[in-house]
C-alpha positions, 0 to 999 in steps of 0.5 A, a space after each residue: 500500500 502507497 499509504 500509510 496508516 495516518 494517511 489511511 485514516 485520514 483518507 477515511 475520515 475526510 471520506 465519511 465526513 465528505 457527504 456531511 461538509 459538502 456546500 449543504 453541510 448546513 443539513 437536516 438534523 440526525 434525529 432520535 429513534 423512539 425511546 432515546 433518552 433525552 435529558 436536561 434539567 431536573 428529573 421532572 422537566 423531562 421529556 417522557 421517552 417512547 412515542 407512538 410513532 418515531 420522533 419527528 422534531 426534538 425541540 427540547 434541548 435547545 440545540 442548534 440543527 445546522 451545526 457543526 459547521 462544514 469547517 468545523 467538520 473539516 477539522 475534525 476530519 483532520 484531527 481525528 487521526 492525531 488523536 493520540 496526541 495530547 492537544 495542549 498547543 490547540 488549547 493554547 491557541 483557542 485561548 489566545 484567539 478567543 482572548 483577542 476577540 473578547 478584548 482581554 488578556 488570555 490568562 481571562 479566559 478558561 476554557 472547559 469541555 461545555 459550560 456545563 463544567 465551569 458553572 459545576 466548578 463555580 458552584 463547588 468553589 463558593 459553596 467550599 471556600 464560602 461554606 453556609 453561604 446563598 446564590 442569589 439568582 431569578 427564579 425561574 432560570 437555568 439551574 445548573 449553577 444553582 443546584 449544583 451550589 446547593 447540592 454542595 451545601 449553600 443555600 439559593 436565595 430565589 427572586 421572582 421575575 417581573 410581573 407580566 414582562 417576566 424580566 429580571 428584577 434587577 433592584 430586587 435581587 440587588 435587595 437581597 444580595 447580604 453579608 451571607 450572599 457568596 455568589 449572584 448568577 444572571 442567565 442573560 438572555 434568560 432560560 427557559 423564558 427567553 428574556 433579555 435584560 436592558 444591557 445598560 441596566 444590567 450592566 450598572 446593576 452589575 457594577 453595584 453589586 460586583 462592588 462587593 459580590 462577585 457576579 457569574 452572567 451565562 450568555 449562552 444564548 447571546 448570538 440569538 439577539 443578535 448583536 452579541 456586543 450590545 448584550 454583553 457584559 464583558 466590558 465590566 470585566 475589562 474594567 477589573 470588576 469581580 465579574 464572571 461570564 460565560 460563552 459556550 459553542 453548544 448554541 450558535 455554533 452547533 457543537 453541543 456534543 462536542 462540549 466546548 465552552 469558556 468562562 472569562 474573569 479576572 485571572 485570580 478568581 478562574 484559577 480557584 475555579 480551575 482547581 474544581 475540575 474545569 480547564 482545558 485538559 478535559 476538552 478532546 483533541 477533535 473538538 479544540 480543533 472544531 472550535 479553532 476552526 469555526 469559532 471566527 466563522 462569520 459565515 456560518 454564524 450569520 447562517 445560523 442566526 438567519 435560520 434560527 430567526 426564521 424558525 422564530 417568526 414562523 413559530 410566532 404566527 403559529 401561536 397567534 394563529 392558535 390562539 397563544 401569547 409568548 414570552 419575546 426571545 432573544 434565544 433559540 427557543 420560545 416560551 409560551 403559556 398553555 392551556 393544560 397541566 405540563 405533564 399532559 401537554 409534553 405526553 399529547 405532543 410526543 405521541 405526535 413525535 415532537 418533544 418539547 418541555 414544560 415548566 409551572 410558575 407564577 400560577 401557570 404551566 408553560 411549554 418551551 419549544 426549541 428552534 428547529 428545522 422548517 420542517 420540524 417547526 411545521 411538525 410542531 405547528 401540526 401537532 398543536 394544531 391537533 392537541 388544541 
């Protein structure tokens, strides 16, 4: 043989990823054969498994179906191969670019396999080096941050959404911010109500409390508002405030199996966080390679923000057309208030092959639907033609 076994692998690789990163990589979605198991969230947010007939459209996890991109796929074609390798310069190169394109120094930035992980290591930093100490956050939110700080021991101090907008109460969680308080978690935009926070009130509330508190905001959903620099609140922690921030490459990037994400900070507070199990050590070779290659993919991003916005407005004249409201996103999934207990909801929907999520508060049950193809936006859209 001419080739050797590198090149033979390679040759492999870039040969069954060919079909998947052709000009029409930005391609329909594997979806999951009946009973796969499905999860996020606590035990009684998921979705029941086994539908009577096979799954048409998964819009419960809030995934990006157009993703990876085709130069993401590329690299990972390429990288395969070298996976024997300890990836340690790619790390190293992902930090740098992400650095330069945030506007900070790279030893502001932690990367972690998924945001997942460095929301865990926050939470187990302050609940063991603050012990007895509260979260305070919204309430609803996303909870990984918050239950993983009070499986650790603290205590979370909830504060309820505005009334009718459903927004951030900005002033009372500032209220309830005390000497017992370790921590404050801000999901901008929100999840699961898909709310995002006036950026010059959040970034002064911010400032106020990172004065004295330190302050984690999860922008996972941030390229959905479509201007991610007027959203942000990086520039508090360009200007030295005790201000965490966290980015992930499972939305808009399409690489939620992959598991790639980052936090950025001030240098001394993510070495603490690191030594709770997050940093770049735990994230593959394929997938820093993935991220190097589609992290600065203007195209792609641009393709997915117009895909997701189009899936958006069809899902909003879907629900006006059966008599719904909804919560205005900024984020790749809606939220809507229903007209029937969750449970039931989420079950008549996945008998129809479509899986979505529910939630209950302020006196009222609620589904949320992800973004997903035209044609898994029009399943859903049949589906609750039938169960309304």
């Amino acid at each position: 043989m001419s080739l050797n076994r590198r090149e033979w692998l390679r040759a492999g690789m870039l040969a069954g990823v060919g079909l998947a990163a052709a000009p029409a990589a930005y391609c329909e979605p594997w979806l999951d054969a009946p009973g796969s198991p499905e999860w996020e969230g606590p035990a009684g947010n998921r979705p029941p498994t086994g539908p009577k007939g096979p799954m048409k459209a998964r819009l419960s996890a809030n995934e990006n179906p157009y993703g990876p991109s085709p130069k993401a796929l590329k690299a990972i074609s390429e990288a395969a191969p070298e996976g024997f390798l300890y990836p340690f310069q790619y790390a190293t190169q992902l930090q740098k670019m992400i650095a330069e394109q945030e506007g900070v120094q790279e030893d502001q930035i932690l990367l972690s396999a998924g945001s997942g992980a460095l929301l865990h290591a926050t939470a187990m930093h302050f609940a063991y080096t603050k012990p007895g100490s509260n979260v305070v956050s919204a309430d609803p939110t996303y909870e990984q941050l918050v239950r993983a700080a009070v499986a650790h021991g603290m205590e979370w101090e909830k504060v309820p959404l505005t009334a009718g907008t459903y927004d951030h109460n900005l002033e009372e969680i500032e209220k309830r911010v005390s000497d017992k308080t370790s921590l404050v978690y801000i999901c901008n935009p929100n999840n699961p109500t898909g709310v995002t926070i006036n950026p010059e009130s959040l970034r002064a509330s911010v400032t106020r409390m990172a004065a004295s508190k330190p302050v984690f905001v999860d922008e996972a959903y941030i390229h959905y508002t479509g201007d991610p620099k007027k959203f942000t609140v990086i520039e508090n922690v360009k200007k030295g405030q005790n201000v965490l921030v966290a980015k992930t490459f499972s939305k808009i990037y399409g690489m939620a199996g992959l598991r790639m994400g980052y936090l950025v900070g001030q240098p001394d507070m993510l070495k603490s966080i690191a030594k709770w199990g997050a940093g770049p050590s735990n994230i593959s070779m394929t997938t820093l390679r993935a991220a190097l290659a589609c992290y600065q993919d203007a195209d792609f991003i641009k393709y997915s923000l117009a895909k997701g916005l189009e899936a958006r407005e069809f899902l909003y004249q879907t629900l006006k057309q059966n008599g719904y409201t909804y919560l205005p996103s900024g984020t790749n999934f809606v939220l809507f208030p229903i007209r029937m207990k969750g449970d039931d909801f989420v079950k008549k929907m996945m008998d129809n092959g479509v899986s979505v999520r529910q939630w209950k508060f302020d006196g009222q049950y609620w589904c949320r639907v992800s973004l997903g193809t035209m044609d898994q936006m029009k399943y859903f859209a049949d589906s609750l033609k039938v169960i309304s």
